[in-house]
BALOBA-1460 file (C-alpha; in Angstrom, 3 decimals):
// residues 339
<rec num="1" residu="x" x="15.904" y="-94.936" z="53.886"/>
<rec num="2" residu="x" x="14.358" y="-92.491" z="51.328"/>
<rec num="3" residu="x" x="13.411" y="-93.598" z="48.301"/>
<rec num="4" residu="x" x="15.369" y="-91.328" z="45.441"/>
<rec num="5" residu="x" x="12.176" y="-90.265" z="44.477"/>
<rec num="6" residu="x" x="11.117" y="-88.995" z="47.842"/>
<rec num="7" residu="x" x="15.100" y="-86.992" z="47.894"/>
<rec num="8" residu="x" x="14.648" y="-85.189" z="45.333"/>
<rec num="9" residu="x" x="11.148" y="-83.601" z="46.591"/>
<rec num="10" residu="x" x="12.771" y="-82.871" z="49.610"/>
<rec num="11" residu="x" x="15.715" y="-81.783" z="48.061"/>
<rec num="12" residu="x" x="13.551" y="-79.219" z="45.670"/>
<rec num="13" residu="x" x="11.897" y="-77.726" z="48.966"/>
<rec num="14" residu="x" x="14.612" y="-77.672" z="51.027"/>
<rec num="15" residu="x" x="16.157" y="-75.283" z="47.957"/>
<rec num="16" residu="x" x="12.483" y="-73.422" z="47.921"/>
<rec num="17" residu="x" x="12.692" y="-72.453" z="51.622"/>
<rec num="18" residu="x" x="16.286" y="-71.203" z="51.295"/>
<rec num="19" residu="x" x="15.425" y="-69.158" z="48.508"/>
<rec num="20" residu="x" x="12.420" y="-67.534" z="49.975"/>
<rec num="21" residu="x" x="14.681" y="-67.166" z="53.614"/>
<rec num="22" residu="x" x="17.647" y="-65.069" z="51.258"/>
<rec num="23" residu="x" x="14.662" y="-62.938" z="49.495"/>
<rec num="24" residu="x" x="12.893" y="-62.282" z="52.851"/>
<rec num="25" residu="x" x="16.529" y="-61.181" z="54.762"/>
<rec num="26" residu="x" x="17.348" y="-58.949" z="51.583"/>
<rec num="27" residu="x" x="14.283" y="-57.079" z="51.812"/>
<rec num="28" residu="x" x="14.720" y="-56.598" z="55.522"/>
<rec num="29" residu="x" x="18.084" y="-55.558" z="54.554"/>
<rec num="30" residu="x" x="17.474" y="-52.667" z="52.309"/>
<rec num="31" residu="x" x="13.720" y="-52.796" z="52.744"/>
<rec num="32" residu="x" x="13.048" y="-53.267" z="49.127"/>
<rec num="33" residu="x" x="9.824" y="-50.697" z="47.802"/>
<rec num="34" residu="x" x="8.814" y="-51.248" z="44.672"/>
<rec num="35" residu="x" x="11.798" y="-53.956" z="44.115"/>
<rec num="36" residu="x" x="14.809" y="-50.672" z="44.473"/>
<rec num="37" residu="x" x="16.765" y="-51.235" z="47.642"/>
<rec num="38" residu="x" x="16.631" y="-47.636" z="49.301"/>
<rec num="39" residu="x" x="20.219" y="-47.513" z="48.695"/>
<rec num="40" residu="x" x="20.234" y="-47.585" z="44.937"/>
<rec num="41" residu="x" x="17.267" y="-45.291" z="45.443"/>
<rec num="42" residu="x" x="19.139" y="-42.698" z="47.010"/>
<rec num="43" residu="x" x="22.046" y="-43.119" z="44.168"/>
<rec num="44" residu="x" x="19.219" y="-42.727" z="41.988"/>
<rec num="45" residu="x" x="17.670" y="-39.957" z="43.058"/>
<rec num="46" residu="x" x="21.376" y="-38.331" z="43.345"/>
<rec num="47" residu="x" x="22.397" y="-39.110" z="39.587"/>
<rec num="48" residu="x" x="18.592" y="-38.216" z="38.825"/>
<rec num="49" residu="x" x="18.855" y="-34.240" z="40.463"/>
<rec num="50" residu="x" x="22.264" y="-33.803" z="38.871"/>
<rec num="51" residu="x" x="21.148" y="-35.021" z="35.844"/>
<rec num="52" residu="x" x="18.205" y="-32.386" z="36.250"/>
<rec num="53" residu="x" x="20.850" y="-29.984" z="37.373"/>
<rec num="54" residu="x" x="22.971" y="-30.292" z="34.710"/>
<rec num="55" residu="x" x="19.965" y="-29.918" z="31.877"/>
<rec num="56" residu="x" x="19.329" y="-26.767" z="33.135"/>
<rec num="57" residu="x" x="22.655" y="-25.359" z="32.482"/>
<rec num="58" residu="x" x="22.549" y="-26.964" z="29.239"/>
<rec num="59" residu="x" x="19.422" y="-25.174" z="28.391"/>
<rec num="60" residu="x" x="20.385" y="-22.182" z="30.134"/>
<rec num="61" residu="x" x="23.911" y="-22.110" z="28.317"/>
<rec num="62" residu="x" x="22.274" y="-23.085" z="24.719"/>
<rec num="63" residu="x" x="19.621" y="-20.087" z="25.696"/>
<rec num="64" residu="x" x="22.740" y="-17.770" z="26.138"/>
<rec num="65" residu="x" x="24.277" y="-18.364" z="22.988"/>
<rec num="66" residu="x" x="21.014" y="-18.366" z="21.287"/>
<rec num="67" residu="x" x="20.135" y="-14.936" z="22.654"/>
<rec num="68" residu="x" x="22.959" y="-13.892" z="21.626"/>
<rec num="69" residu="x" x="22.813" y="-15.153" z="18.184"/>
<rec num="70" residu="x" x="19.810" y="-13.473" z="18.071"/>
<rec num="71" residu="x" x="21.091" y="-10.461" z="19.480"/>
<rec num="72" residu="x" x="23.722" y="-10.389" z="17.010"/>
<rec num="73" residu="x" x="21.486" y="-11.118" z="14.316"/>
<rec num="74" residu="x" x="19.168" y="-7.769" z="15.082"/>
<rec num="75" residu="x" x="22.434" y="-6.006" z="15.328"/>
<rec num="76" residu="x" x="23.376" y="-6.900" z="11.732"/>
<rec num="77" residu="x" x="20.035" y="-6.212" z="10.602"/>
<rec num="78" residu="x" x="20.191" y="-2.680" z="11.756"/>
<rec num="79" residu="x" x="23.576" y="-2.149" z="10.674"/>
<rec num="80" residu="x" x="21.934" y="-3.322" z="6.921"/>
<rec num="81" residu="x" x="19.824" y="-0.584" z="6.994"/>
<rec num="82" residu="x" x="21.232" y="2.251" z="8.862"/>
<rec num="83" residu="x" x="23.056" y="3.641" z="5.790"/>
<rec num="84" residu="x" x="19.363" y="3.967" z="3.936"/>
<rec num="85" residu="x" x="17.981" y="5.263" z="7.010"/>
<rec num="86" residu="x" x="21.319" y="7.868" z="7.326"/>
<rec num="87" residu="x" x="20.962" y="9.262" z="3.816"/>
<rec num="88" residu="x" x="17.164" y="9.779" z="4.102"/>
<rec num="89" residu="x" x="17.652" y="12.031" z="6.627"/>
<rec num="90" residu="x" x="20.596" y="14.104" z="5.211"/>
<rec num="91" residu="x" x="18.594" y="14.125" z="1.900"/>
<rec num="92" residu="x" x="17.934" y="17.976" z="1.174"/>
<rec num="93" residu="x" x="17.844" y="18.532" z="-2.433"/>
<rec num="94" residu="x" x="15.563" y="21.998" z="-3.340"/>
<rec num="95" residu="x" x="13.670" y="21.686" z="-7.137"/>
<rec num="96" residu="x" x="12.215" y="24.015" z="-8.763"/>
<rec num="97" residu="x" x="9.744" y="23.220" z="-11.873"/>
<rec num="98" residu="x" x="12.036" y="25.445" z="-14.320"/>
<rec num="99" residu="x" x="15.215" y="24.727" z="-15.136"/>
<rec num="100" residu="x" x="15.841" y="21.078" z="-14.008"/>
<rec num="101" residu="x" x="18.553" y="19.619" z="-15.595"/>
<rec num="102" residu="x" x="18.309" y="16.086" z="-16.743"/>
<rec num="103" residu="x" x="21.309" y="15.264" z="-13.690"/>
<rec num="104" residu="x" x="18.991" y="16.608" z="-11.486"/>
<rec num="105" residu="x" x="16.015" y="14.975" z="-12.646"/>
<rec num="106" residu="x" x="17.970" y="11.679" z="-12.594"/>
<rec num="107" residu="x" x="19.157" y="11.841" z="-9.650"/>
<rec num="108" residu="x" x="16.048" y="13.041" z="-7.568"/>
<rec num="109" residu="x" x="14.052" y="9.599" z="-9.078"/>
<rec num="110" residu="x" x="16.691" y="7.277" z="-8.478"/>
<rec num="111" residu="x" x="17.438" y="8.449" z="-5.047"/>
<rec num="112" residu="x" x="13.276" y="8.039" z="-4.409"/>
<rec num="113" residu="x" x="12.997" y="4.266" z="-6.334"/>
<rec num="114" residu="x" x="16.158" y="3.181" z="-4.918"/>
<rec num="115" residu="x" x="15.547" y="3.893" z="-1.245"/>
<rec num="116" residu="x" x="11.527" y="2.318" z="-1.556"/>
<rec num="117" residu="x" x="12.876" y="-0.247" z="-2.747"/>
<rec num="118" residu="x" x="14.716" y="-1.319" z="0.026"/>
<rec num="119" residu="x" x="12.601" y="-1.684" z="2.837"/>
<rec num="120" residu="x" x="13.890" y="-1.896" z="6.603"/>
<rec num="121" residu="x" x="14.715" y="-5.715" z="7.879"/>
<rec num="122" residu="x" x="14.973" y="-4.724" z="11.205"/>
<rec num="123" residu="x" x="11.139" y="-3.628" z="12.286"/>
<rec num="124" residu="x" x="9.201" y="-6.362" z="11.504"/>
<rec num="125" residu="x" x="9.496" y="-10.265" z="12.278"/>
<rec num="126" residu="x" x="5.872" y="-11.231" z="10.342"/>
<rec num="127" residu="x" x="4.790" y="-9.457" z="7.615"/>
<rec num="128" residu="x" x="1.495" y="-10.964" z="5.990"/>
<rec num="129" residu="x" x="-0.450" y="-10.012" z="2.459"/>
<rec num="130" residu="x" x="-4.034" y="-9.310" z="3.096"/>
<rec num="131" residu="x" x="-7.143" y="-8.733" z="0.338"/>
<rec num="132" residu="x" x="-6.855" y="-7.736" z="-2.916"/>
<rec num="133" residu="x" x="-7.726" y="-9.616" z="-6.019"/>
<rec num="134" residu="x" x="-6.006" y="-10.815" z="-9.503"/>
<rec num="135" residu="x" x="-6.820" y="-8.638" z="-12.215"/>
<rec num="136" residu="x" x="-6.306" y="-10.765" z="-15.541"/>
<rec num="137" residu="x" x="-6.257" y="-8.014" z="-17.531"/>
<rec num="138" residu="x" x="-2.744" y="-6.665" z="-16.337"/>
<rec num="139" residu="x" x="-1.793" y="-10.859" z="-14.732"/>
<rec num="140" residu="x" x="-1.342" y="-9.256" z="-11.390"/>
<rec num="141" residu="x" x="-2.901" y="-9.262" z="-8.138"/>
<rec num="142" residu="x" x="-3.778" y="-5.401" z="-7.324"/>
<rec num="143" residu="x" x="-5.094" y="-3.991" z="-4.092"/>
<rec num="144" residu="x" x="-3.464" y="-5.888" z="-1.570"/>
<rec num="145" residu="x" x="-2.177" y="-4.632" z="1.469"/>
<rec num="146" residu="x" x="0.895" y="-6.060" z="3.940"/>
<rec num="147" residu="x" x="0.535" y="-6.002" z="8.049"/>
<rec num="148" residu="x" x="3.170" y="-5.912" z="10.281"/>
<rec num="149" residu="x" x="1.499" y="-8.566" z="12.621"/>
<rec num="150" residu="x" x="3.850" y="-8.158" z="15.412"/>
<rec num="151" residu="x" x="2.120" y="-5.646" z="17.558"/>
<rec num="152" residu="x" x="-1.333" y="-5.719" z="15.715"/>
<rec num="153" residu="x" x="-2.293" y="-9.249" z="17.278"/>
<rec num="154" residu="x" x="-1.524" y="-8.147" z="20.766"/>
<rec num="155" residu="x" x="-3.998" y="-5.270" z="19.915"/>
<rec num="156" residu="x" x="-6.778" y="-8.027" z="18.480"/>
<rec num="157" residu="x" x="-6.059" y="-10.419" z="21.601"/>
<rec num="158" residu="x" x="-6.547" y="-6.946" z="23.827"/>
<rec num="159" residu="x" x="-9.895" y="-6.355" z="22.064"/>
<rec num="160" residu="x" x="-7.941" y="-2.774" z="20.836"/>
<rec num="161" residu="x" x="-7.642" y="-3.107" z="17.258"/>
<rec num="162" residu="x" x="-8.561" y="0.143" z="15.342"/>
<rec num="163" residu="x" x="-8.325" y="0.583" z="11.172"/>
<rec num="164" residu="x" x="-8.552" y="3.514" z="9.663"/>
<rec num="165" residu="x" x="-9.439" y="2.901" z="5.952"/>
<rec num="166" residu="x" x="-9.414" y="5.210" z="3.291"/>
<rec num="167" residu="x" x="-10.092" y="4.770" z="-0.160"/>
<rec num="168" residu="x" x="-12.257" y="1.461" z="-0.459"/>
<rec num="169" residu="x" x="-14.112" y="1.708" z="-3.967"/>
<rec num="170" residu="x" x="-15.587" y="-1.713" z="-4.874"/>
<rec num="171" residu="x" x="-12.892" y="-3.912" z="-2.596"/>
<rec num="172" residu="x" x="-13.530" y="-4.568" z="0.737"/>
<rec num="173" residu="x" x="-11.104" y="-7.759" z="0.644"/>
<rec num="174" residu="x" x="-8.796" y="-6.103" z="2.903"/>
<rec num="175" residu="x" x="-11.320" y="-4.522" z="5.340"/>
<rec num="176" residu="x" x="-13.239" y="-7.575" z="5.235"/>
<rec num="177" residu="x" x="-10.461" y="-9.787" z="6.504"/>
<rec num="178" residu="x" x="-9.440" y="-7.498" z="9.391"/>
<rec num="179" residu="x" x="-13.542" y="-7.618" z="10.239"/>
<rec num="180" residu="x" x="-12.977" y="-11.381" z="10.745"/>
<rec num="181" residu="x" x="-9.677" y="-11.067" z="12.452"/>
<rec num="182" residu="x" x="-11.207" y="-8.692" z="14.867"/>
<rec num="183" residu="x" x="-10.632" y="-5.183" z="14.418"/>
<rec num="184" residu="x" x="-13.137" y="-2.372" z="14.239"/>
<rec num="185" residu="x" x="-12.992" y="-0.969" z="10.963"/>
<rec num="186" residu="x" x="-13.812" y="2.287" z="10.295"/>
<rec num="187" residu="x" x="-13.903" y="3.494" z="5.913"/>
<rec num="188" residu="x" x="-14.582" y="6.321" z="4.083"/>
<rec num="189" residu="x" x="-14.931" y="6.812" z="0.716"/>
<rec num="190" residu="x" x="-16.657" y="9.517" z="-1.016"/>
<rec num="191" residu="x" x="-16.935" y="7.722" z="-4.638"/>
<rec num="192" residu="x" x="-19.064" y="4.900" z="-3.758"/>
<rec num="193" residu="x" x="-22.463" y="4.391" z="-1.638"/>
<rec num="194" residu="x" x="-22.579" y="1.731" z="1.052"/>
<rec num="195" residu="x" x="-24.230" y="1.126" z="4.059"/>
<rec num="196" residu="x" x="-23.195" y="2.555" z="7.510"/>
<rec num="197" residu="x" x="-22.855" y="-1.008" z="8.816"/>
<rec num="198" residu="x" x="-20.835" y="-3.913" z="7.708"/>
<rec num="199" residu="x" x="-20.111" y="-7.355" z="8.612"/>
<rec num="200" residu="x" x="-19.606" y="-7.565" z="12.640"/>
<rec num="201" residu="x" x="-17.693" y="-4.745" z="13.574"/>
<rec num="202" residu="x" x="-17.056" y="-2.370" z="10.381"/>
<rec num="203" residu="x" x="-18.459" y="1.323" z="9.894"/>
<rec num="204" residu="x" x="-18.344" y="3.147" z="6.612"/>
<rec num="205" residu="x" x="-19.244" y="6.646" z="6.078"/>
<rec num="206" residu="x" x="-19.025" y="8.211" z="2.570"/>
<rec num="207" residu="x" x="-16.394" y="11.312" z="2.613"/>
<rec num="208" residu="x" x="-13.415" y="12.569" z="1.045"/>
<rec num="209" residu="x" x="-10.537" y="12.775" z="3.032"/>
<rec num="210" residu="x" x="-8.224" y="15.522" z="2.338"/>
<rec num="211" residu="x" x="-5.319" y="17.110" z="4.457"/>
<rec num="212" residu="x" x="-7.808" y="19.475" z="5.455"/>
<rec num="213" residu="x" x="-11.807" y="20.031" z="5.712"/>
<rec num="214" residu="x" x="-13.938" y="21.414" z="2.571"/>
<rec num="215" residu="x" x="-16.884" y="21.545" z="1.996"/>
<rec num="216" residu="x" x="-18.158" y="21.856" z="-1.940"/>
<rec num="217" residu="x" x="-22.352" y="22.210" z="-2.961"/>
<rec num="218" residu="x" x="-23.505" y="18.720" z="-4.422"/>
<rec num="219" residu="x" x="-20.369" y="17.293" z="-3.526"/>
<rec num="220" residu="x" x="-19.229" y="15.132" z="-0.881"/>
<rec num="221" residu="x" x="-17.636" y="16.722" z="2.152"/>
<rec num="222" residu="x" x="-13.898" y="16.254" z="2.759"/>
<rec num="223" residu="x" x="-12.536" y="15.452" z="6.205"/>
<rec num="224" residu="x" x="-9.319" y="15.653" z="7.316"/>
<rec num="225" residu="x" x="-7.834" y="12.867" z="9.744"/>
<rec num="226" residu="x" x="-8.106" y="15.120" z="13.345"/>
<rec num="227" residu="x" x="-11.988" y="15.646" z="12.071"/>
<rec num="228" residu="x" x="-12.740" y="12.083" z="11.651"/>
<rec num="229" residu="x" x="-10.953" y="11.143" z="14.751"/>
<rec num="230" residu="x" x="-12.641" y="13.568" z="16.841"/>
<rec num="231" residu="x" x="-15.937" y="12.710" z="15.383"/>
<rec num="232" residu="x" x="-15.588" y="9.194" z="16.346"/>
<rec num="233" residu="x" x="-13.547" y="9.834" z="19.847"/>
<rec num="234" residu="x" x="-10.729" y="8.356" z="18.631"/>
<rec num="235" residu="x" x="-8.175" y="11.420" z="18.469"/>
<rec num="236" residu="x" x="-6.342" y="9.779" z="21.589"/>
<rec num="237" residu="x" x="-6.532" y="6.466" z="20.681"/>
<rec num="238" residu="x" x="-4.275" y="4.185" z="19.310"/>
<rec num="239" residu="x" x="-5.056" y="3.448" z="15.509"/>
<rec num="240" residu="x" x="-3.438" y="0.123" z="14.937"/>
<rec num="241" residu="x" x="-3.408" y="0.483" z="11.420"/>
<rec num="242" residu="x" x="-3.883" y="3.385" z="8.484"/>
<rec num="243" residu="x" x="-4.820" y="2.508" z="4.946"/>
<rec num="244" residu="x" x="-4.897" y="4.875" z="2.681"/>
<rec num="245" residu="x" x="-5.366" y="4.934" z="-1.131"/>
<rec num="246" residu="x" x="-6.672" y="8.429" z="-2.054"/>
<rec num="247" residu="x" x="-5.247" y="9.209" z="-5.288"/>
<rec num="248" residu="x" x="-2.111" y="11.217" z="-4.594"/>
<rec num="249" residu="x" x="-3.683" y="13.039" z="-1.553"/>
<rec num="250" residu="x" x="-1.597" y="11.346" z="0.599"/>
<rec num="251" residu="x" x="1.320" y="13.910" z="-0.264"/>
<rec num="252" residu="x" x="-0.673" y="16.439" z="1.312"/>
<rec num="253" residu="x" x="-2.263" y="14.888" z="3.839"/>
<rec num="254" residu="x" x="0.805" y="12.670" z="5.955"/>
<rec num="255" residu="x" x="2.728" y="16.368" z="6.535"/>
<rec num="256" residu="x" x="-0.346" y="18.199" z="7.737"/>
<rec num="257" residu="x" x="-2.050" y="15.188" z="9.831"/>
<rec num="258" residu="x" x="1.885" y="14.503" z="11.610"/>
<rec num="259" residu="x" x="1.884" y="18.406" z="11.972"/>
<rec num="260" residu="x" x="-1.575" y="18.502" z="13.683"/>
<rec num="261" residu="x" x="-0.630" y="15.376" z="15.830"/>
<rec num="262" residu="x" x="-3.517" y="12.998" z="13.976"/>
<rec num="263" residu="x" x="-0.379" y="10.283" z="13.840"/>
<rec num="264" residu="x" x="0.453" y="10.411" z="16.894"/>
<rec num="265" residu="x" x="-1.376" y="7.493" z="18.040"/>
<rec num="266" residu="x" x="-0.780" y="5.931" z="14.566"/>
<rec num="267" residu="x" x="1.027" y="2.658" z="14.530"/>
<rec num="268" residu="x" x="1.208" y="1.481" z="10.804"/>
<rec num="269" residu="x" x="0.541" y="3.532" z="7.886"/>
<rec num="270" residu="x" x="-0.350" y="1.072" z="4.652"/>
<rec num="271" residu="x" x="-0.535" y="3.441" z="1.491"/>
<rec num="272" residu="x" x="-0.369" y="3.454" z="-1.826"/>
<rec num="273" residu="x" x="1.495" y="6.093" z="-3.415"/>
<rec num="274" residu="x" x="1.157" y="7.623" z="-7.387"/>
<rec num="275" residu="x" x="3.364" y="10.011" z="-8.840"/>
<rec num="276" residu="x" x="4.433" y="10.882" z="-11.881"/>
<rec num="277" residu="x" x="7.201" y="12.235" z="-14.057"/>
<rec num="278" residu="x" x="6.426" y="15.360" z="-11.961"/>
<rec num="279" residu="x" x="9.947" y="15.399" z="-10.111"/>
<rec num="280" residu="x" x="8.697" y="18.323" z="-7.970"/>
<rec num="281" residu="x" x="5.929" y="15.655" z="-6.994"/>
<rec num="282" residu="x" x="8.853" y="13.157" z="-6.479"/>
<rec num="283" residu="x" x="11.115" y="15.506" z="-4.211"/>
<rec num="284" residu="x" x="8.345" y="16.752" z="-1.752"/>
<rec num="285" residu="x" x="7.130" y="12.794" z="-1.216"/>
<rec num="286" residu="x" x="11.320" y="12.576" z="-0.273"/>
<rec num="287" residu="x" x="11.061" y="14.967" z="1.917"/>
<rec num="288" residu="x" x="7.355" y="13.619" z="3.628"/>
<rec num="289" residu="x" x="9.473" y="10.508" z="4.049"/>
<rec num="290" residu="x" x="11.990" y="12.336" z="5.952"/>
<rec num="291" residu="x" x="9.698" y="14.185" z="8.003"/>
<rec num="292" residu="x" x="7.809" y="10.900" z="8.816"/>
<rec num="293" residu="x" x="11.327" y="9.353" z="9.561"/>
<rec num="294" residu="x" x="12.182" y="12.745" z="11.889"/>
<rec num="295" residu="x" x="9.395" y="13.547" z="13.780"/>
<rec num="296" residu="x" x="7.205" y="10.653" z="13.532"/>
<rec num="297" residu="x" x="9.606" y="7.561" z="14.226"/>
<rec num="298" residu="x" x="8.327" y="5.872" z="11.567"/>
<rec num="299" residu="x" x="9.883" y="3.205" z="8.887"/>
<rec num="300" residu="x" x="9.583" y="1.898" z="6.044"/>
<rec num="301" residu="x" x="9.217" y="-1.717" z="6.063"/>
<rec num="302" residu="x" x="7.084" y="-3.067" z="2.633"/>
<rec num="303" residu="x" x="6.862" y="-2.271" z="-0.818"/>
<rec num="304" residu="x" x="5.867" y="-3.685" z="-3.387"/>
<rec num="305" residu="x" x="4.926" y="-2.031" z="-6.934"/>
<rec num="306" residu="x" x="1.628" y="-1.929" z="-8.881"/>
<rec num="307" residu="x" x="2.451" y="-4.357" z="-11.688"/>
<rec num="308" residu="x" x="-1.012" y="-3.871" z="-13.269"/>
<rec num="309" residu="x" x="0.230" y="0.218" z="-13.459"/>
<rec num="310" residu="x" x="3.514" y="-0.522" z="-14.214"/>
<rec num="311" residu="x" x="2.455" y="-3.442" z="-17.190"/>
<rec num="312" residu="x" x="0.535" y="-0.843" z="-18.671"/>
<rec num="313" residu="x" x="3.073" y="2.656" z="-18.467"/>
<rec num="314" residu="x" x="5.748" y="-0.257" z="-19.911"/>
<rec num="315" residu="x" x="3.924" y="-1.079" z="-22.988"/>
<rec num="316" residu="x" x="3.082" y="2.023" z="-23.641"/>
<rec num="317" residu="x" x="6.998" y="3.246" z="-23.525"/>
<rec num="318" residu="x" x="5.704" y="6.008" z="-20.914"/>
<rec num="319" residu="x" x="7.860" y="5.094" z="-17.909"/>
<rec num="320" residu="x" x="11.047" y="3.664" z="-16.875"/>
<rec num="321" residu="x" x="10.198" y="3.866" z="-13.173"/>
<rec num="322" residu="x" x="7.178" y="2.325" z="-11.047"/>
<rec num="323" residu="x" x="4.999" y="5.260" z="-9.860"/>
<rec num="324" residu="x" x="2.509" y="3.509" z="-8.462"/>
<rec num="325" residu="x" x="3.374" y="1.225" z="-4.835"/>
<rec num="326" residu="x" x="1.940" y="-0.223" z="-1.766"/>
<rec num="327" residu="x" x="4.393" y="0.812" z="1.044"/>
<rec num="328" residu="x" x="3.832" y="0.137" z="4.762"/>
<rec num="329" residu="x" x="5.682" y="2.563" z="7.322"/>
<rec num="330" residu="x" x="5.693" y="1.361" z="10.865"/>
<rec num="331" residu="x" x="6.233" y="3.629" z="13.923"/>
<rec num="332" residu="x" x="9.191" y="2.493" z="16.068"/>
<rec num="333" residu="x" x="10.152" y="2.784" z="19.555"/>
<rec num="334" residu="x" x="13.748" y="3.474" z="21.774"/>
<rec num="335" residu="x" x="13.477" y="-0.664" z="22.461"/>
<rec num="336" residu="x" x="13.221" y="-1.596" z="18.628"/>
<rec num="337" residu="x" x="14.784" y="1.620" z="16.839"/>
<rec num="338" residu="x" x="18.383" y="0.938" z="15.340"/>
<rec num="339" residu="x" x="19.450" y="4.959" z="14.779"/>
């Protein structure tokens, strides 16, 4: 007889063997790979695809909605500004320098401040503040100039990216940045000497620029836009972005330069403008707006006043209304236009 001692080691591999035996026959069974019988594999795999399926009709159902939100969203925007963009163009008031009642007067300035100050929502998704610096004379930051970024870093990723720059003085901020962004920069100023060459990719000559060309003795020349384009071989190419600060010239120049086709290929327009208690001078920037609007496709999508001007004309008691703004107009397309 076995000793008790000697049972239980049999005992212990008799329950080994039958152990191993069960394993072996289950693996044969559903040929375990990786310890998951090919059964619960296939289940797996099953729940796993539908599970796949069924996240892609959640995303594509939340994308739906979304796009549609989205949709909606643009809609509302546009209807927001439709009524400002509707009574631009039915604006078609005639002054006259004599005889301008103080109704009149009113009316032809508050009609002006009140549309610029309500730019567009619609035409722009990223709108960014470039150059410029703080003047703490006046506590305000003067000189800077907003970009629609939307299209213009397509243009710098394309290696297309064109600025027009008039009116530079001593700030290159603004120029400078767009340099580094990389744009070709092209400025003219006829007040100030510089060299041809700046920075990596910027060109300055100094010129006037007027709505048309003059030429004066001992004076700088002016050039118009279509001169300067064709001078550089850029009359068919696309300008991705205008600056202009040229001391009230701009009234002149924007009707002529859209007349002549110069803004055709003109994509933003970044200007600031100065009037004056001139309401003539008021009523035919109006009615530049409304050509712009008409025949260029173009919007109005920034403003923002010149608080150093506007500190000053206050505490003097000169003027009630800012007459001195940076605006940006933007030229729109059948995809992104609301009217």
């Amino acid at each position: 007889m076995l000793d008790s001692k000697r049972l239980k080691v049999v005992l212990a591999n008799l329950c080994c063997f039958l152990v191993i035996t069960t394993v072996i026959y289950q693996g044969q069974k559903y040929n375990i790979v990786g310890g998951i019988p090919d059964e619960i594999a296939d289940n797996i795999d099953v729940e796993i695809n539908e599970n796949v399926r069924e996240m892609s009709e959640f995303k594509t159902g939340f994308r739906n909605p979304a796009g549609s939100l989205l949709q909606e969203y643009q809609r509302k925007l546009c209807e927001l500004d439709r009524p400002n963009i509707e009574r631009l163009k039915a604006y078609n008031t005639t002054v006259k320098r004599t005889f301008n009642t103080k109704k009149v007067v009113d009316y032809v300035n508050d009609f002006f401040h009140r549309f610029i100050q309500n730019p567009h929502r619609a035409y722009c998704k990223e709108m960014k503040r470039y150059g410029g610096e703080y003047n703490s004379a006046c506590k305000f930051t003067d000189g800077s100039k907003f970009v629609c970024m939307d299209e213009l870093l397509q243009d710098i990723e394309n290696g297309e990216c064109l600025i027009y720059s008039f009116g530079v003085a001593e700030d290159w901020s603004f120029e400078d940045i767009m340099d580094e962004l990389g744009c070709e920069v092209y400025a003219f100023d006829g007040s100030v000497d510089f060299p041809e060459r700046r920075g990596k990719n910027i060109h300055f000559e100094k010129v006037w620029v007027s709505f048309e060309d003059v030429s004066k003795p001992n004076q700088p020349i002016e050039k118009s836009l279509p001169t300067l384009l064709a001078k550089y071989g850029h009359t068919n190419r696309k300008i991705s972005y205008l600056k202009m600060d040229i001391e009230g010239n701009e009234l002149k120049g924007l009707p002529q330069w859209l007349h002549d086709g110069a803004l055709d290929h003109v994509q933003q327009i970044g200007l600031e403008f100065h009037l004056n208690n001139d309401i003539v001078k008021t009523n035919k920037f109006i009615k530049t707006l409304r050509y712009l609007y008409m025949k260029g496709d173009f919007r109005l999508i920034s403003y923002e006043a010149n608080g150093c001007a506007k500190n000053s004309e206050t505490n003097a008691g000169r003027n009630l209304y800012f007459n001195l703004a940076e605006i940006v107009l933007k030229r729109v397309t059948d995809n992104d236009s609301c009217i």
